[in-house]
C-alpha positions as CSV (number, residue, x, y, z in Angstrom):
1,X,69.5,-134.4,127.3
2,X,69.0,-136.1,130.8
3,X,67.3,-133.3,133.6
4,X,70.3,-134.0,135.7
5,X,72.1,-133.0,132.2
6,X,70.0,-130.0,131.4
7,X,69.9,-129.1,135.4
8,X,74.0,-129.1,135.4
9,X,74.0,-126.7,132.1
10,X,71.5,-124.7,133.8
11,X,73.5,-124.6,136.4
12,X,77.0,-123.4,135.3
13,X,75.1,-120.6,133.4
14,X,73.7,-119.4,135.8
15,X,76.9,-119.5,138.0
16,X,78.4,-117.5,135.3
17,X,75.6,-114.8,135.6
18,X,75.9,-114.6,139.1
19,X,79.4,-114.3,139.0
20,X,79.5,-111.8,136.3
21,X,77.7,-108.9,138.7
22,X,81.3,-108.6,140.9
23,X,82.0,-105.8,139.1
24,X,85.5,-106.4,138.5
25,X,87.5,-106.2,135.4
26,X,90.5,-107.4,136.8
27,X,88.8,-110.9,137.3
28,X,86.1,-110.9,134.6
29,X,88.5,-113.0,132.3
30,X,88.7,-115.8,134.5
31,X,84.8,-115.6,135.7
32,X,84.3,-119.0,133.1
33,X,87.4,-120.6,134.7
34,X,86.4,-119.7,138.4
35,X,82.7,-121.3,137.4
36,X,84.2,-124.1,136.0
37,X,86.7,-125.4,139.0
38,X,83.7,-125.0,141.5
39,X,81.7,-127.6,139.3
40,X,85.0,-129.7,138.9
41,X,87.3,-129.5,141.6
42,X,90.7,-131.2,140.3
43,X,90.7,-127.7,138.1
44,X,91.0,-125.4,141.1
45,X,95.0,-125.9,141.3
46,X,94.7,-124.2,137.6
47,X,92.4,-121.7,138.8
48,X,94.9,-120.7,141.6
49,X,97.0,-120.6,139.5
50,X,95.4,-118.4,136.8
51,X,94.6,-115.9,139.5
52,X,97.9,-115.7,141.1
53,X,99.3,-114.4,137.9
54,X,96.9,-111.7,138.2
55,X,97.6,-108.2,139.0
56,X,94.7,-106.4,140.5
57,X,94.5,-102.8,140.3
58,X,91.0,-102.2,140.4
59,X,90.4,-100.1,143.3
60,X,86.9,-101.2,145.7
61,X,85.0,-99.2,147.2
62,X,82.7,-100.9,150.8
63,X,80.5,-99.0,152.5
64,X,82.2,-98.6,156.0
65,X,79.4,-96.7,158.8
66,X,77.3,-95.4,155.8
67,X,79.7,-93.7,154.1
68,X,81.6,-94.9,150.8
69,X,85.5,-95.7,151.1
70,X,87.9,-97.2,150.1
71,X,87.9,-101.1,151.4
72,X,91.7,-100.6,152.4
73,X,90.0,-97.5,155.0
74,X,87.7,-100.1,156.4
């Protein structure tokens, strides 16, 4: 394998690691997906598209003035 090669696997994985910390179920499934279409963007269309057909009812919470909340509060 090529550095540029082993750079780009290096790479993706750790995108995928990264990505992985959100914290959110409703888009864990499509963390490989999201990774990939940032790498190769004619996939993004699919991506949307994936996502879009998502229902997410995962409620956030953001720290708004040091207190937690709901993000919606903020």
């Amino acid at each position: 394998m090529t550095r540029a090669g082993a750079a780009q696997v290096a790479a993706g994985k750790v995108m995928g690691e990264a990505c992985g910390v959100v914290g959110n179920r409703d888009i864990e499934p499509f963390i490989p997906v999201l990774v990939s279409s940032i790498a190769r963007p004619a996939e993004v269309p699919d991506c949307v598209h994936k996502l879009s057909a998502t229902t997410f009812v995962q409620a956030r919470a953001a720290l708004c003035g040091g207190q937690r909340a709901v993000a919606q509060e903020c």
